[in-house]
N, C-alpha and C positions, 0 to 999 in steps of 0.2 A: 500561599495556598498551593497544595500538591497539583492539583489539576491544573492551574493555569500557567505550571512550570514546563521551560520549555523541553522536549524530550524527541527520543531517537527514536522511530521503530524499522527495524528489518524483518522483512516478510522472505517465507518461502510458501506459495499456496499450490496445493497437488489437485490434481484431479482432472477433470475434461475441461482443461484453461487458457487453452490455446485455443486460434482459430475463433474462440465466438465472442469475440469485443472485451475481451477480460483487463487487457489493457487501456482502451479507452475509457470503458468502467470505473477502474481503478485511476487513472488519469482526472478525469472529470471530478468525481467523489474527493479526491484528495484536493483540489484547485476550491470545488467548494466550500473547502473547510478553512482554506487559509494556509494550507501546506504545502512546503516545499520538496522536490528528492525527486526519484523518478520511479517506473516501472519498467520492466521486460521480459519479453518470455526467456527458457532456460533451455538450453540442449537437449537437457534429459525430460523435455514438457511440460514442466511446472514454470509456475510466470512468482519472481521476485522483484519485491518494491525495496525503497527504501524512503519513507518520510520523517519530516521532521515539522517540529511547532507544538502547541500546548497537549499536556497527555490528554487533555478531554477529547480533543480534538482527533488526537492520533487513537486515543479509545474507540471513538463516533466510525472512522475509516477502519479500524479492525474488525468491529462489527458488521460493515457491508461488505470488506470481501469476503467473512464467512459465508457470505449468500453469492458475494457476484451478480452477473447480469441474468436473464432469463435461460440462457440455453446454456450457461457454465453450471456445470456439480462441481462443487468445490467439498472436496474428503476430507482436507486439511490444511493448517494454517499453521505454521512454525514461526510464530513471534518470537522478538528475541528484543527487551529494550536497553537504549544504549545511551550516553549522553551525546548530546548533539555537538556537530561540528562547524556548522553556520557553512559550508562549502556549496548550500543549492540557492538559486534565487526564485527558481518556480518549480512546478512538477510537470515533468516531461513526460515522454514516451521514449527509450532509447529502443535502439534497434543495433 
């Protein structure tokens, strides 16, 4: 079954994503689902994740960071799916 394969996703999410919990957001949300990889913000403002675990799963977490937390705008979302690597054990926060 496609969905319950396990899969890659790399994010780039733009917009006002820094500074209002978009990371912990993204942290929590992804720990919920069963997924591992991590989040960060980016130099040039935009915060990238990288998770991994079943596509439904990785689906479920693409859909909430289109929305984000309450005081994030998020414009956009540069998914990009990959096959997985097994190299995370949980979902982090890297700084």
């Amino acid at each position: 079954m496609v969905e319950s394969s396990p899969a890659r996703l790399h994010g780039i999410v733009i917009g006002i994503v820094q500074g209002v919990n978009f990371r912990w957001f993204t942290q929590r949300r992804a720990a919920d689902l069963g997924l591992v990889g991590y989040v960060r913000n980016r130099s040039d403002g935009s915060v990238e994740f990288v998770a991994e675990g079943t596509r439904d799963a990785l689906e479920r977490l693409l859909d909430v960071v289109r929305v984000g937390p309450a005081s994030a705008v998020v414009e956009n979302v540069d998914a990009q799916w990959r096959a997985p690597t097994g190299e995370y054990h949980r979902f982090e926060i890297r700084f």
